[in-house]
N, C-alpha and C positions, 0 to 999 in steps of 0.2 A: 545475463551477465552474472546474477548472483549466483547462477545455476555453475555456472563455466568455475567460478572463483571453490566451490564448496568442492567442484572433484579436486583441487591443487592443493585444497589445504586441510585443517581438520575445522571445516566452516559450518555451520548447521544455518537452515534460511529458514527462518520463520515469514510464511509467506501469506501480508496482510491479507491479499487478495483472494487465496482461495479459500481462507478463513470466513472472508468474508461470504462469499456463495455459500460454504458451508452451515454460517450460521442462518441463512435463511431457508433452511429447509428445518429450523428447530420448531417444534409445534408450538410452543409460548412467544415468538416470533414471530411466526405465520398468523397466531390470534393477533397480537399486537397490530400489524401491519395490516390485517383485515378490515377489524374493528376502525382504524386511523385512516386507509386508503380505501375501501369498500371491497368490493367482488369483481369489478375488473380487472384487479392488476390478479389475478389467480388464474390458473389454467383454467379450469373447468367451474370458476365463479365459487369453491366452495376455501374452506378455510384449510381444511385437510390437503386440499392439491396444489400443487405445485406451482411457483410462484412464477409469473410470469415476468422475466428481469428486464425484458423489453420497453413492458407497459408500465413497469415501475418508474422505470427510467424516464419514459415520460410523461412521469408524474412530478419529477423533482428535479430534472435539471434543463438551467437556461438561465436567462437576465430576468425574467419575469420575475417580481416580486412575490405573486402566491407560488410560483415552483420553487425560489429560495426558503419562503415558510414551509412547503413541504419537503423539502431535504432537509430542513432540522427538526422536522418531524420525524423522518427517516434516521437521523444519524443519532437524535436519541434513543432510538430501539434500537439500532445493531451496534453502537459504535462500543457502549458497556460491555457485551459478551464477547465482542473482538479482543479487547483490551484483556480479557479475562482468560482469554482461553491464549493473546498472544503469552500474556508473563507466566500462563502455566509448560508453552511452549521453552519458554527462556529458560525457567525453572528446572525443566526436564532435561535439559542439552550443554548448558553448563558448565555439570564437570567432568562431559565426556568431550569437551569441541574447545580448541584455544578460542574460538569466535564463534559467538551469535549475531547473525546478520539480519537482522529487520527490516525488509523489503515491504516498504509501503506508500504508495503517490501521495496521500492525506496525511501524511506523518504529522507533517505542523500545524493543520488546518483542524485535526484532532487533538490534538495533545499530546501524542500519544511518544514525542520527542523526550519526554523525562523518561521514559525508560531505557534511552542510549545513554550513550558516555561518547558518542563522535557522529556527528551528522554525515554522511556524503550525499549531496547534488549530483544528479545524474545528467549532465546539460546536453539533450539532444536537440538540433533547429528544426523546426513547425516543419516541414517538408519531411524531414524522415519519420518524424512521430505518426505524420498521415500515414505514411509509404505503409510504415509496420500495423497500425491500427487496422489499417484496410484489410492487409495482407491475416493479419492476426484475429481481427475482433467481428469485421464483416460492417466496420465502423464507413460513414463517408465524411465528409469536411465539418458537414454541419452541426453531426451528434461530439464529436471531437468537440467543438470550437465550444459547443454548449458543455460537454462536460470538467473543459478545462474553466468556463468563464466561474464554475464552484467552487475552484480552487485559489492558493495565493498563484500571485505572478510567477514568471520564471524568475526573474530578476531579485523576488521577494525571496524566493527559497534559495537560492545562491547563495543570498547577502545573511542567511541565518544558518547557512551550513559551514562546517568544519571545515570539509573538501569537498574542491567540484571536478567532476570528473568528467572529461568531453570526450562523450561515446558517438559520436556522427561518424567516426570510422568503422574498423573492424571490433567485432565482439571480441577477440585475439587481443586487439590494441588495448580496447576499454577493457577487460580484465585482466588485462597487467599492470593499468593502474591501481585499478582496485586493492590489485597482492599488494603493490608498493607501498597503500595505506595503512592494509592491514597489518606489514609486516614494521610500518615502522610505528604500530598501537601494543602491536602484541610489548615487548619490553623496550619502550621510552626511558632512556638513561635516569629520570629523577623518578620512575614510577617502577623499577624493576622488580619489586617485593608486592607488586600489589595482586592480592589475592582472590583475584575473580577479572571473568573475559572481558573483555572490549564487546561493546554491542552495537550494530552498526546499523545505518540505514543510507 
């Protein structure tokens, strides 16, 4: 959807997610997460290769009390360089794009919501989120269930966003809402002079 909304407009998506991948291929990363998680979550057991996101995964997510201490074990190593490399993204895009869009599922659960100026909720029902995960991630019921149980509620992130946006239709439907938001962020009658983008999630 954010993809859809960024060819209609002059939108630029700072995209958490593949930041994220991204930054676990950093060698000061890869030691961290060694050193913290051992040699099996790597491909080939060493520090230098390549991280195995699988076995990361579960290493840190579920109800279990030591897999919750281990994803804040995890999210103190990556979630800083996210953060760093998202606001050098923002920095960069700026003052070539009326909108920076911050595309991130951990928005709140990070913090990482001070760096917008309007939240939007993306509210899809547990039935399509499977349908797409499956089709997209190669996810089944139970790694979903366990990686949402990491996150706030649906309910939680609704009630702390701006706008919520109900994408269970078409991606057509759901990013014409989105332009609707954005277009009524870009010049807000009491905020017309204000001198810098909207940044959205």
């Amino acid at each position: 959807m954010a993809r859809g909304l960024a060819e209609r407009l002059r939108v630029f998506v700072v995209d958490a997610d593949r930041i994220g991948h991204d930054v676990l291929t950093l060698p000061e990363i890869k030691q961290q997460i060694f050193q913290t998680f051992g040699a099996d979550v790597f491909v080939s057991g060493e520090a230098t290769s390549e991280i195995d996101r699988r076995q990361l995964a579960k290493r840190v997510f579920g109800n279990e009390t030591h897999l919750k201490k281990s994803l804040i074990q995890l999210e103190a190593i990556v979630h800083p360089e996210i953060r760093r490399q998202m606001q050098r993204q923002i920095r960069q895009h700026q003052a070539d794009n009326d909108v920076v869009l911050l595309d991130a599922a951990v928005m709140l659960e990070a913090g990482w919501n001070d760096l917008c100026e309007a939240l939007v909720f993306v509210a899809v029902p547990f039935e399509v989120r499977l349908d797409r995960v499956v089709k997209n991630r190669g996810w089944d019921e139970e790694e979903l269930r366990k990686r949402e149980a990491s996150q706030l509620s649906v309910d939680e992130k609704a009630e702390a966003a701006d706008f919520v946006i109900d994408n269970s239709g078409s991606l057509e439907n759901s990013v014409h809402q989105l332009n609707q938001i954005v277009l009524s962020l870009k010049s807000p009658p009491d905020e017309a002079a204000k001198p810098h983008p909207d940044i959205l999630t």
